[in-house]
N, C-alpha and C positions, 0 to 999 in steps of 0.2 A: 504494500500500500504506500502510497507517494504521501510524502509530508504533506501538511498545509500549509501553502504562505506564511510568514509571522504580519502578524496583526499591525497596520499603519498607525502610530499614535498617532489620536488626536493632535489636531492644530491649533494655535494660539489665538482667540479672540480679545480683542480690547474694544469694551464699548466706551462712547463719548454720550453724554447726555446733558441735559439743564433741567429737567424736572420728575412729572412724576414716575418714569420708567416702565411703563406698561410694557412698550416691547421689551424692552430689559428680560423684563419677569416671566414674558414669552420664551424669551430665547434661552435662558436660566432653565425653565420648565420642560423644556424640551432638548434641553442637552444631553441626557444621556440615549437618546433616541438617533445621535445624528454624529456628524463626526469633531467638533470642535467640542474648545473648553475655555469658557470664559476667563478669563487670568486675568484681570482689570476692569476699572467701571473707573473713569476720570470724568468730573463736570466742573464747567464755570462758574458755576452756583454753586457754596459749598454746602447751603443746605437744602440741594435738591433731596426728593424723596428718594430719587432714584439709587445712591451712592447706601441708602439704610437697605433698600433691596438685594445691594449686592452684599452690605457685610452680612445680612442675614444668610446667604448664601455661600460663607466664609471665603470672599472674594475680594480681594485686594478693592481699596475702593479711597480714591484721592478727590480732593475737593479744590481747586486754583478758581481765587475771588481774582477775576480779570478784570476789576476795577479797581486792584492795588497795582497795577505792569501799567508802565510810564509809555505805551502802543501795543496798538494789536500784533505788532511787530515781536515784542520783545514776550507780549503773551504766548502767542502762537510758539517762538523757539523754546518756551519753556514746556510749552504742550509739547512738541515732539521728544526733548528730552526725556519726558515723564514717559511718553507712549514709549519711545524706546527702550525705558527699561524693562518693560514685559516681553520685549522681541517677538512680538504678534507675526501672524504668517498675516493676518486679517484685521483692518480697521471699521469698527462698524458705526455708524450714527444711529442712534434712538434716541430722537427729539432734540436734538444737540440744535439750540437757539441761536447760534453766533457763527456767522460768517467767516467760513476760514480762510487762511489767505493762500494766496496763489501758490506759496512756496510750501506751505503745509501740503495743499492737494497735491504739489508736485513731487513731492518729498514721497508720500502712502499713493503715487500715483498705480492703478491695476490692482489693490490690493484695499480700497478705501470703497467701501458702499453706502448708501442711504436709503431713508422710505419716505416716500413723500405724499403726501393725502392727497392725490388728484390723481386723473389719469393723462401722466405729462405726456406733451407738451403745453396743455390746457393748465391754467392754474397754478404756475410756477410761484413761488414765496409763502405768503401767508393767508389767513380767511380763506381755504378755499371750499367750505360747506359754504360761506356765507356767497360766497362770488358761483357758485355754480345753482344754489336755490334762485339767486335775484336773476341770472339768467335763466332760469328755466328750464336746465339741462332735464334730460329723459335716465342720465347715467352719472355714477362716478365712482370711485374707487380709488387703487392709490397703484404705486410704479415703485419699485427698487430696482434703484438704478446705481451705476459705479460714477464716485465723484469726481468731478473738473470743479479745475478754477471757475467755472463760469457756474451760476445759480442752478442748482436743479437741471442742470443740462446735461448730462453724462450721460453713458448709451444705456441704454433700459435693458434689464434682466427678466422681469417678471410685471406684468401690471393684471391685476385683479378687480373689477367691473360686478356692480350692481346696479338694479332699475330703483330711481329714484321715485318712492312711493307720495301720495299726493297729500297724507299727514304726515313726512318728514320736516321735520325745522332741521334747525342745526347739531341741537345735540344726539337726538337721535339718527340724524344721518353720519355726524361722528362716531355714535357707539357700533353702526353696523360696519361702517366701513374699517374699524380697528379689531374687528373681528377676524375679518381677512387678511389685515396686517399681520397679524398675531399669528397669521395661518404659514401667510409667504414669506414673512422676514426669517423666519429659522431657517424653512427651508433653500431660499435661497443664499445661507451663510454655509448650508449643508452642500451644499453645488460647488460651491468654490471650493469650502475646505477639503472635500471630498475628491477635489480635483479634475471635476466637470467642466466647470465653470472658469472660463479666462476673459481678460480684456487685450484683442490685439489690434493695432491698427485703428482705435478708439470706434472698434467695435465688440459688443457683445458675443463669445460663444462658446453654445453647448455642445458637450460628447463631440468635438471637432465641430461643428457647423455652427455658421453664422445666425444670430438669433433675429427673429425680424427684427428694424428698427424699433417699433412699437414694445418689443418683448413680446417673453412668453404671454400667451394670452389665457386668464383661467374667468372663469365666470363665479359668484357667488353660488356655492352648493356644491363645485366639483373643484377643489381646492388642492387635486393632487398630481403633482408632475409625473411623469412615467419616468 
């Protein structure tokens, strides 16, 4: 009988956040289901919720008030210090509020993802339950997508799509749509670590092939990549 491979360890996750960590607590929840291992939780906010989620989780967890760094310049070089002592294979944003600088993305560039509440290119920054109810929209959902310098623009990995019902306001169309957050942010952390998932040519792709522009495309109810 022929041996078994030996078992790949897990890969190193560092999350960045500002508040209260629901994906955190996502990805925390679903980690021993998948191929990574949270080793960090750093935020701007030293008393985001997020940083008590991970020490609960006995997970290293740093707090940098970026309102004592004399620029965002001299913030940012101290964030990557910190991120580099965990020597992450993976940089991941949940809910991380502050604007990174071009040399940070450039720095974690192909190995930096994020989730963004729209389904981008629609809805880049902030309010977007509020900006997609006053329009009208029939849909929304949200995109993990890998980071650039430029706002929520990076190539799309996965975006997940629900029909906008006609008693949605805001906060209930946040709680559904973070639903499915909560579904594809692991999983697409599990693509890359896993070593599916790459960024080449500041495009997205899976298992060798280019992923559409758009991303994977999953619909609310069938929430499962093959």
């Amino acid at each position: 009988m022929s041996e078994k491979p030996p078992v790949s360890p897990k890969k190193r996750v560092v999350v960045l956040l500002s508040g209260n960590g629901s994906n955190l607590q996502a990805l925390l929840d679903q980690e021993s289901n998948y191929s990574y291992d949270i080793v960090g939780v750093v935020s701007n906010v030293p008393e985001a919720y997020g940083l008590e989620r991970a020490r609960a989780h006995k997970v290293a967890a740093l707090g940098l008030d970026y309102k004592v760094f004399s620029s965002r310049g001299a913030f940012d070089q101290r964030l990557v210090e910190e991120v580099n002592r965990f020597e992450p294979d993976l940089v991941v944003l949940a809910g991380y509020m502050k604007i990174l600088s071009p040399e940070f993305a450039d720095r974690f560039s192909g190995r930096l993802i994020n989730i963004h509440p729209s389904l981008l290119p629609d809805y880049k920054g902030l309010g977007t339950y509020r900006r997609a109810l006053a329009d009208k929209k029939t849909k929304h959902g949200c995109t993990v997508h890998f980071v650039t310098p430029e706002l929520d623009s990076g190539a799309h990995i996965i975006q997940a799509s629900l029909n906008i019902e006609p008693t949605d306001n805001e906060e209930s169309l946040k709680r559904r749509v973070q639903i499915m957050e909560h579904q594809i942010y692991p999983l697409a952390v599990h693509l890359f670590t896993c070593g599916r998932l790459q960024l080449k040519e500041d495009k997205a792709w899976l298992d060798n092939h280019p992923i559409d522009p758009q991303g994977y495309q999953l619909l609310e109810n069938a929430l499962e990549l093959a």
